[in-house]
N, C-alpha and C positions, 0 to 999 in steps of 0.2 A: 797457356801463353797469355800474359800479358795484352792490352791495347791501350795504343795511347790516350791518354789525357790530356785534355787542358784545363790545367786550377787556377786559384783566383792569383790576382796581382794587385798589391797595394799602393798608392804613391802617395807618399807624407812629404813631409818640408826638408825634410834632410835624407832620406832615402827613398827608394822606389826598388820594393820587395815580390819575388816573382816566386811562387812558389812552384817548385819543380818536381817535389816528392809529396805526398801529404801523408802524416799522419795517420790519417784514416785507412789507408793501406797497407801501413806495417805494424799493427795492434799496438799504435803507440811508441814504436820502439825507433824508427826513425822520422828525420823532415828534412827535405834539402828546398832551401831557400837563395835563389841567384838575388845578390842585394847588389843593386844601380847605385852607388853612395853619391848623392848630390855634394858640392865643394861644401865645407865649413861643417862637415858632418860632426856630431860628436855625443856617443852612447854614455850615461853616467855609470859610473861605479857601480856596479851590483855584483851579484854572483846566485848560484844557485846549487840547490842541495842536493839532487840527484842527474841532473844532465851535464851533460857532456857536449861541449863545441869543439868544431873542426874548420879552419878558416881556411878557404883557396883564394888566394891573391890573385886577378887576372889581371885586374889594370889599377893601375895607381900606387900610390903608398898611404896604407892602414899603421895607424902607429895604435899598439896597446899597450895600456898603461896598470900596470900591474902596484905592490905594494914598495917592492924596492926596485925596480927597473923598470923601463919600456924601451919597445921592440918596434921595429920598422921593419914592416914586412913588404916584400914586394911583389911584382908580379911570378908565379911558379911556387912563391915560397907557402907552406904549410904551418900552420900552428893549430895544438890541440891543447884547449885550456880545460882542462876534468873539475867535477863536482866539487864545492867549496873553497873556489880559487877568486878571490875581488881581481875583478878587472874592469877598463874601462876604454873607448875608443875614439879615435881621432884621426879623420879625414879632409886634410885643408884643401885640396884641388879635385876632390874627386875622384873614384875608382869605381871598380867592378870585383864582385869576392863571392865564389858560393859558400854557404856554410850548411853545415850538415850537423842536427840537434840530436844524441842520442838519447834516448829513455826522456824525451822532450815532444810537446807539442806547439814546437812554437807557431805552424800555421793555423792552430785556432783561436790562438793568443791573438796574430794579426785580425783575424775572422773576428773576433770579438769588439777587437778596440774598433774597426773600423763599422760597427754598428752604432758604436756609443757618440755622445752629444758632447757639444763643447763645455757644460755645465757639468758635463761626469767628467770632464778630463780634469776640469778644477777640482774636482773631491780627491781632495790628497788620499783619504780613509778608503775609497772607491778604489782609488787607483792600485793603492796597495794590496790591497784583496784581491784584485783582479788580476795582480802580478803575482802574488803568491798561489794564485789558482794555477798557474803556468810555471810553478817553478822560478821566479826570477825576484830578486831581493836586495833590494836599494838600500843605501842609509837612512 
């Protein structure tokens, strides 16, 4: 049987990341992440090579912006974007959405950046690597 946890929670400029699942308890293979999306939110373009995203809408509207459409999702609605899909997001008033990483670790991803210095966030080369260590891959 299971007991409960509490994991860490992150708050950046544009969201506040609550992690509900970690990593570290499914060998890697999932993470559920409750994301607080502050208004003017907005994720660049990336994609990645082997994980898999599961978006739950609780509150607000999440618009993703894909290569030939975007999608306004709302509170109940679901979306799953799989492995080598560009996408991108955009949050103008603010919501609430969990999302679920598979074959992904995105809470050590958070765990990391929120170790790092304002001088590493400037290292474009740094950042990069450090996104590809996590699976995630910008223009």
């Amino acid at each position: 049987m299971s007991t409960f946890q509490q994991y860490e929670n992150y708050n950046y400029s544009e969201d506040h990341c609550f992690v509900k699942l970690s990593s570290n308890n499914t060998n890697g293979e999932l993470c559920l992440v409750e994301d607080r999306i502050k208004p003017d939110f907005y994720l660049p373009r990336h994609h990645h090579k082997i994980m898999t995203e599961v978006f739950y809408i609780l509150e607000g509207e999440v618009e993703l912006i894909f290569d030939k459409e975007s999608i306004i999702c709302r509170p109940g609605d679901t979306i799953t974007i799989p492995p080598n899909i560009w996408h991108a997001a955009r949050c103008e008033k603010g919501g609430k959405m969990l999302t679920i990483f598979k074959n992904g670790q995105f809470d050590l991803y958070l765990k990391k950046m929120s170790k790092m210095s304002n001088s590493e966030f400037k290292d474009k080369d740094l950042m990069k690597s450090v996104s590809a260590e996590f699976d995630i891959y910008e223009e």
